[in-house]
C-alpha positions, -999 to +999 in steps of 0.1 A: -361+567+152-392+570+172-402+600+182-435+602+211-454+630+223-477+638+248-507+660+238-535+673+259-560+663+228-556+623+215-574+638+181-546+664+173-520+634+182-539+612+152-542+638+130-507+650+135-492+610+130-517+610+097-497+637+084-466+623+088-458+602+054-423+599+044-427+625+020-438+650+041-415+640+067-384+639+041-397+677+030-397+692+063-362+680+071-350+690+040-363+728+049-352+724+085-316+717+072-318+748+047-330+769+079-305+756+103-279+760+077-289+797+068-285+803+108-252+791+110-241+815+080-254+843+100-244+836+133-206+834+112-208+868+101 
């Protein structure tokens, strides 16, 4: 999946896109999940 973005400054959209290597990509998932996951146990309770 392709995800685009519109930014105001073309160097934070490079920088941002030079970041984004599978692992880091695969690690922030991963902690979104846990996040998301904790929420839904909260909102449960």
């Amino acid at each position: 999946m392709m995800v685009l973005f519109e930014t105001r400054y073309e160097d934070y959209k490079k920088d941002f896109y030079r970041k984004c290597t599978r692992e880091f990509t695969e690690k922030n998932i991963t902690s979104i999940e846990g996040i998301g996951s904790w929420l839904k146990q909260k909102i449960r309770k």
